[in-house]
N, C-alpha and C positions, 0 to 999 in steps of 0.2 A: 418620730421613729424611735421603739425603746430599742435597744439593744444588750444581748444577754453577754455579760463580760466573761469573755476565756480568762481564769487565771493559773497560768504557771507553777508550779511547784517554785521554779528557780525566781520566778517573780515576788512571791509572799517569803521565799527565806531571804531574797535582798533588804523588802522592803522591813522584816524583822531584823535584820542587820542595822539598818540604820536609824531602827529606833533605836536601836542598844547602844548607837552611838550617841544619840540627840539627848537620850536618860542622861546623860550624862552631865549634864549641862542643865539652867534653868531654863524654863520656858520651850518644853518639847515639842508640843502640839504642831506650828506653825512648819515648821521646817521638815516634822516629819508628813505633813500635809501635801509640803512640795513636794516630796520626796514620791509619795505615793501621786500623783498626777504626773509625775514625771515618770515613772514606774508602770504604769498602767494605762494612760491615757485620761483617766476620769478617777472618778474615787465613789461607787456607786454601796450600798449599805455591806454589801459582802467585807468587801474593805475597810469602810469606815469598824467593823464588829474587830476587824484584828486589829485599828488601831484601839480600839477603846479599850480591848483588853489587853495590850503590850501594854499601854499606858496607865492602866487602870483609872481612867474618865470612863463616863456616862457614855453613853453612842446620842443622847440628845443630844450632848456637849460639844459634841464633835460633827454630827448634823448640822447644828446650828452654826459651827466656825463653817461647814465649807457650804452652805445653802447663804451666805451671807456675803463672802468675798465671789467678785465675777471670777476670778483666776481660776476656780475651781470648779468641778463640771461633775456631774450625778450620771451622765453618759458621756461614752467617747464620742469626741469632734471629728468632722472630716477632714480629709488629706489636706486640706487648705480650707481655712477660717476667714470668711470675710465678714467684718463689724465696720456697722455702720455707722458714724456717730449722728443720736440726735440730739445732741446737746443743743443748745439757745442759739448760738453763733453758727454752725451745721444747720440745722432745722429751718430757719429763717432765712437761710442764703438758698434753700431745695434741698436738703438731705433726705429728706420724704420723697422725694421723684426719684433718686437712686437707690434707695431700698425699696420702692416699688420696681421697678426695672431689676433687680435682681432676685428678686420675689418672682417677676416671671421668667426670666430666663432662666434659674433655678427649680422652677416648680415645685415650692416649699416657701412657709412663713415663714416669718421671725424666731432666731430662736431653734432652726429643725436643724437639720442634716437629711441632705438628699438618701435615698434607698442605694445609692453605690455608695455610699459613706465618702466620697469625694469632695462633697465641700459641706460648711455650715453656716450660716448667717447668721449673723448674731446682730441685734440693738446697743450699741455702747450710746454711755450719757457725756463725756467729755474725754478725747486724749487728751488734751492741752495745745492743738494747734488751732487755735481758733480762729487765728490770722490766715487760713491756706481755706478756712469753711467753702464747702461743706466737704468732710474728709473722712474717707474710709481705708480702710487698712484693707491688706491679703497676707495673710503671714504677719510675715513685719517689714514690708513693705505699706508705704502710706502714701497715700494719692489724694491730694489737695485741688483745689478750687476745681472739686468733679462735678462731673451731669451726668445723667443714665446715659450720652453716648459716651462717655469715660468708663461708666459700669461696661457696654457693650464690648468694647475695645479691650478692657482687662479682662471680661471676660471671654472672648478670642481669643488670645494669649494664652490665655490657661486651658482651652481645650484644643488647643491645636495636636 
């Protein structure tokens, strides 16, 4: 699903605000990155063109920082974000059977955002609870040693 970003007038003069504050300091890029994801939802080419120019980088350069870190998103997410990890310890326990099962109760791959923008599924490769495998997140809420009836059950919960 692509989605066309509304942006704000009051949005692009904050997020110009804090670049003015980030110049300040070394190493702007990053932080003005959050700042614009946190700002916007996503950081799609519109945005990334007014950081390139507040900062005077490349818009490759700045492509490639947020096409590189997962934290960063070219489209906004849904109301709630659920990542599945398939990392070694996840994947080997069933974490493939609960991103299947949310795959269909979703009706969307990996990777999408449902058409009401209400949820998105995402593939992660390790949180670091490898001891609770297989483990998926909703927010930041994390749900350990899950099966697709744990998918079913969270996801009950969330559409009630």
């Amino acid at each position: 699903m692509s989605v066309k970003l509304e942006m704000s007038e009051d949005q692009v003069k904050l997020l110009k605000q804090k670049i003015a504050e980030h110049k300040q300091k070394p190493g702007p890029l990053m932080p003005t990155l959050h700042d614009a994801q946190t700002i916007f939802g996503c950081i799609p080419l519109e945005v990334q063109k007014i950081i390139a120019e507040e900062l005077g980088e490349s818009i490759a350069k700045i492509n490639g920082v947020v096409t590189f870190y997962s934290r960063f998103t070219l489209e906004p997410k849904g109301k709630h974000v659920i990542s599945v990890c398939l990392g070694t310890a996840c994947y080997v326990r069933g974490s493939q059977m609960v991103i299947d099962e949310f795959k269909k109760l979703l009706n969307i791959g990996s990777n999408q955002t449902t058409e009401d923008g209400n949820f998105t599924l995402m593939e992660t490769r390790c949180i670091g609870a490898c001891g609770l495998a297989p483990v998926f997140t909703v927010d930041d809420d994390v749900y350990g040693t899950s099966s697709p009836k744990t998918a079913r059950e969270v996801f009950a919960k969330l559409t009630e």
